[in-house]
Steps between C-alpha positions, in 0.01 A plus 500: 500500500519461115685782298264730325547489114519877322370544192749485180723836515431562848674407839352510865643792655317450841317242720313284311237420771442868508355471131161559639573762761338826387812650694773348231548752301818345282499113443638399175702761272540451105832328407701743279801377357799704642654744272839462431795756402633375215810618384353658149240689689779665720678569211225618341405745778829657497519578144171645516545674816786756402634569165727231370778649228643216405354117437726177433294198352726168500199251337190498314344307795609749736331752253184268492448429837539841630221564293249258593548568842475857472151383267398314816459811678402699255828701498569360160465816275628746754841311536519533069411870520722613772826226349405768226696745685802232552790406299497174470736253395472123379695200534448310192273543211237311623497717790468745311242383282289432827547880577430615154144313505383686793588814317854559685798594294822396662746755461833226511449152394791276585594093446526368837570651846876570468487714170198652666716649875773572207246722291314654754543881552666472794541944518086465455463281761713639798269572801193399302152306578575183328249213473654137406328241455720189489475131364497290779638204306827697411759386751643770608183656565475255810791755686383862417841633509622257283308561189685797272211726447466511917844553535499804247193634663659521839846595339252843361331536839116413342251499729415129400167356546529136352289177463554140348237365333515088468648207586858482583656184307621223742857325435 
C-alpha cells in the first residue's frame, strides 16, 4: 500500500487507511519544532529567578547575546530592570560600553580577565549569587576551574551560576 503524504507541517500520527473512519479521532498532528534549552535561557532563568548580587560580564558579545535571547522571549526589559539591582562588573571597555547602552552602569571595569579576578571585591563576593557569563573563545574558559575569575569565585565560596557564550577557538 502506498504511504499517505501529510500536508506541509504535519506528520501522520495514526493509520493512514483509517483517514476516513469516522472512529479516528487523531491522524496527523502539526509538526512543531522542538524547543531547545539553550544555555542563555538557563542562565537567564536563574538570574531572574532569585536575586543575583553580583554580575561578571567577560565580552560585549556575551553582553549582546544575552540580550537578544532574553528579547526572544520577551524577557528582554525585565533582565535590564532587575541587573538594576546587581553590581555588575565589565571586562573590557567595550564590554562595558555594551552594558552602558542598555542603560547598565558597571560598577568595576577592568582590561582583560586577569586584572579583572585581581580587582574584584573578593570580601563582596564571599557566599554571594554570582552570574558569569564567559567568552567561550578564551582558552581557559574551555576548563572552568582553570580560568582566574572561576578560581576566585570558588576560592570566596559564590554560589556561581555561569554560562559561555560563543565559539571556543580551535588550535
Amino acid at each position: 500500500m502506498p504511504r499517505a503524504a501529510a500536508p506541509q507541517g504535519f506528520k501522520v500520527v495514526d493509520n493512514p487507511e483509517r483517514l476516513f473512519d469516522p472512529e479516528a479521532t487523531l491522524i496527523m498532528q502539526a509538526i512543531r519544532p522542538p524547543t531547545l534549552a539553550h544555555g542563555l535561557d538557563i542562565w537567564t532563568t536563574k538570574v531572574l529567578d532569585k536575586p543575583v548580587h553580583d554580575l561578571i560580564w567577560t565580552s560585549a558579545r556575551g553582553v549582546q547575546a544575552t540580550f537578544q535571547r532574553a528579547a526572544k522571549s520577551g524577557r528582554d526589559f525585565a533582565l535590564a530592570r532587575h541587573l538594576t539591582t546587581s553590581r555588575l562588573y565589565a571586562q573590557g571597555h567595550d564590554t562595558a560600553a555594551a552594558l552602558q547602552a542598555l542603560g547598565l552602569r558597571p560598577s568595576l571595569i577592568a582590561a582583560d580577565f586577569r586584572a579583572l579576578a585581581r580587582t574584584l571585591p573578593a570580601a563582596d563576593l564571599r557566599k554571594q549569587r554570582v552570574a558569569l557569563q564567559l567568552d567561550a573563545a578564551h582558552k581557559a574558559t574551555e576548563r572552568r576551574d582553570g580560568h582566574p575569575i572561576t578560581r576566585l569565585l570558588r576560592t570566596v565560596q559564590a554560589r556561581t551560576y555561569a554560562v559561555s557564550v560563543g565559539t571556543p577557538k580551535t588550535a
